[in-house]
C-alpha positions as CSV (number, residue, x, y, z in Angstrom):
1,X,186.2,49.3,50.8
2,X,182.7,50.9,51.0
3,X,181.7,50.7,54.8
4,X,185.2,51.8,55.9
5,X,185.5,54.1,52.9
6,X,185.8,57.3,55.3
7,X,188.8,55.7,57.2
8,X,190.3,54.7,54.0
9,X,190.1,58.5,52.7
10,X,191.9,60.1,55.4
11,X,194.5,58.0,55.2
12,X,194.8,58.8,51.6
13,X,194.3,62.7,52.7
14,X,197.0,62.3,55.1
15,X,199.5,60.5,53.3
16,X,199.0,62.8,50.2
17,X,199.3,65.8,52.8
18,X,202.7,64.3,54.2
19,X,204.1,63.5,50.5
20,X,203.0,66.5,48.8
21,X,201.8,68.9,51.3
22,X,198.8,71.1,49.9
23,X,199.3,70.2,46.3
24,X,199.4,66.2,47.1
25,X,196.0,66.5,49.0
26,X,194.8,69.0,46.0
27,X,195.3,66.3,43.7
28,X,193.9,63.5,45.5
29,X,190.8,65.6,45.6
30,X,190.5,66.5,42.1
31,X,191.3,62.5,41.1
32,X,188.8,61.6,43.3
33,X,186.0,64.0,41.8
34,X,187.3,63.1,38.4
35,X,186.6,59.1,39.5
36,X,183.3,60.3,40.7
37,X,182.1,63.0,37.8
38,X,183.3,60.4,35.6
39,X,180.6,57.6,37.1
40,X,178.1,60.3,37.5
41,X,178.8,61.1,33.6
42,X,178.5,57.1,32.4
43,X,175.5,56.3,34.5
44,X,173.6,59.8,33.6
45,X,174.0,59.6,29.7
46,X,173.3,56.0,29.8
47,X,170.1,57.1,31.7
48,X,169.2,59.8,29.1
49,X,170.1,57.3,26.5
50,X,167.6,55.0,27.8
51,X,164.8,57.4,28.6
52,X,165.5,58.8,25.0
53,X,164.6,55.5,23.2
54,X,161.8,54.1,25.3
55,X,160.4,57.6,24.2
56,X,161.1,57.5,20.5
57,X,159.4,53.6,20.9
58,X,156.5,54.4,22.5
59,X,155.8,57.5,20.1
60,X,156.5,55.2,17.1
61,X,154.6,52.3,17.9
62,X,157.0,49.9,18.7
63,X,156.1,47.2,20.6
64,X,158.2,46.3,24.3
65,X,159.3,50.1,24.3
66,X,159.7,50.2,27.9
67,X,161.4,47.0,27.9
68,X,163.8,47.8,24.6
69,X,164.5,51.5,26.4
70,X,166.0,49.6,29.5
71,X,168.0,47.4,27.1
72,X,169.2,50.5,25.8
73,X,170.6,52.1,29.0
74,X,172.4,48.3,29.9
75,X,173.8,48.3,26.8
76,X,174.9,52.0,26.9
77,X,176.0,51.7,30.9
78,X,178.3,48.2,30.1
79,X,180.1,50.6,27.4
80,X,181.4,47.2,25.5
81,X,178.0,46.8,24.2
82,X,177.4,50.3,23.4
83,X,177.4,49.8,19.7
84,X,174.3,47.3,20.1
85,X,172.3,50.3,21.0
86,X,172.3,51.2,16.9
87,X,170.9,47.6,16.9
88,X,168.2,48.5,18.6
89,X,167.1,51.8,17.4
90,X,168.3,50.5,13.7
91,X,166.2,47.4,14.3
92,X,162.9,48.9,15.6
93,X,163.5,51.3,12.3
94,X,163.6,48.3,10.2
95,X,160.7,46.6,11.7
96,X,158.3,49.5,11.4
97,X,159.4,50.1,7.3
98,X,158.9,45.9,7.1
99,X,155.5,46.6,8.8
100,X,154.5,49.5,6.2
101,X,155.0,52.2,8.8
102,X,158.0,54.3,6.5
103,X,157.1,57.4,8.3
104,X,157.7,55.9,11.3
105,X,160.6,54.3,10.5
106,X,162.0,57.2,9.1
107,X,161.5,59.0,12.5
108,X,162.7,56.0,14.1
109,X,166.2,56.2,12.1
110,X,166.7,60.1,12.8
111,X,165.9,59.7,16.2
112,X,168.0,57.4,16.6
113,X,170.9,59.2,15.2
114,X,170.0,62.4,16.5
115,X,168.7,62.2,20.1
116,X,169.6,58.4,21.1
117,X,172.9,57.9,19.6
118,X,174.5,61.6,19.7
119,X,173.6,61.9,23.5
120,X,176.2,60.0,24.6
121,X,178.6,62.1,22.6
122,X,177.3,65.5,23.9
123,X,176.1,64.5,27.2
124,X,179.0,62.5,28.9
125,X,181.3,65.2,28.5
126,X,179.4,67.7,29.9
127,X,177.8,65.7,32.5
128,X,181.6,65.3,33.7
129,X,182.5,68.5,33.4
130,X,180.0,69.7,36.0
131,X,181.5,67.4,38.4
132,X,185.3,68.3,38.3
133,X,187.1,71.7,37.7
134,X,188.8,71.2,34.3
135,X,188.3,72.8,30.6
136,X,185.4,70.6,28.6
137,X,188.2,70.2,26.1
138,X,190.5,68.7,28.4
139,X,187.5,66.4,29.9
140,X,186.7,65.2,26.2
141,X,190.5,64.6,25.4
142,X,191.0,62.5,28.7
143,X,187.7,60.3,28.1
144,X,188.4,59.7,24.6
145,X,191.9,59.4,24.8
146,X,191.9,57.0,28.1
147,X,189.4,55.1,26.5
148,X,191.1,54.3,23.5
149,X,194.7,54.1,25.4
150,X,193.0,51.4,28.4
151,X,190.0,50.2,27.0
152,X,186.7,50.5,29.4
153,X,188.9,51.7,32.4
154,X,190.5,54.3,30.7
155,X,187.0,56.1,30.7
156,X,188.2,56.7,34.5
157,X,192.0,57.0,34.1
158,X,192.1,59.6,31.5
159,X,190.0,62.2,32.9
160,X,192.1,61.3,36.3
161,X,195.2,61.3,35.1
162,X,194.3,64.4,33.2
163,X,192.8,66.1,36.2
164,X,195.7,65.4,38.5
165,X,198.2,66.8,35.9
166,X,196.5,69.8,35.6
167,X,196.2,70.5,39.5
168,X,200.3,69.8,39.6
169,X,200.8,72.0,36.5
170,X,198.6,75.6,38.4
171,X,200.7,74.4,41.6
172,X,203.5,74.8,39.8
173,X,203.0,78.0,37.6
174,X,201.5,79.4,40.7
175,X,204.7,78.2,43.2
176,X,206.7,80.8,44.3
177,X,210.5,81.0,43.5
């Protein structure tokens, strides 16, 4: 599908022109930047997520901070294993209070919660947002809500399906009668 992705597009175009004239190709376009702000939304938080932790290890002490911040953006990118990022952060706070280090662990625990953890909750949705035109509230609703309705995929069906339904819903208040 990649080298003859192009080909495969204008068809797509074409056939969405032929079906539903303007509006048709209108809505490919916006499900195809809601696909594509979507991956551009999972791979940039995870990134941050990452970056986020190797910092708050290296600044802690922590030993393997480089290697535990690029566990962290795996674990964060595969989305099934997201909750063993609070394993990580939680576990390199528990190690430094079993080594004596309770200020650092303490840091640890709130930087964890606060830039590690809560990044993927503020991040994603606006990292999506830049890439397609729809309100931030709408964006959070279809990632949440597709997630939860279709498991991992529905992290790119909601938003879609979301996206598309608002395009047909301005062509239609906007249609002439």
């Amino acid at each position: 599908l990649w080298t003859s992705g192009e080909a495969i597009t204008e068809a797509l175009r074409h056939a969405a022109g032929r079906v539903g004239g303007p509006t048709g190709v209108a809505a490919l376009e916006t499900a195809g930047g809601a696909v594509r702000a979507v991956a551009y939304g999972v791979v940039g938080t995870s990134i941050a997520q990452g970056l986020f932790a190797g910092i708050g290890y290296a600044v802690a002490g922590v030993p393997a901070a480089a290697l535990l911040g690029f566990l962290t953006f795996v674990f964060s990118i595969s989305q099934v294993l997201g909750p063993l990022v609070v394993v990580l952060w939680g576990g390199a706070a528990w190690w430094l209070f079993d080594q004596g280090q309770t200020g650092w662990a303490i840091f640890m625990g709130l930087w964890g919660i606060g830039a590690i953890s809560s990044s993927d909750n503020l991040l994603r949705p606006l990292l999506i947002r830049r890439g397609v035109d729809m309100p931030l509230s709408i964006v959070i609703i279809g990632v949440f809500g597709g997630f939860v309705a279709f498991g991992f995929l529905g992290l790119f069906i909601g938003p879609v399906l979301l996206a598309v339904g608002l395009v047909m819903l301005r062509a239609w208040r906007t249609a002439e009668r």
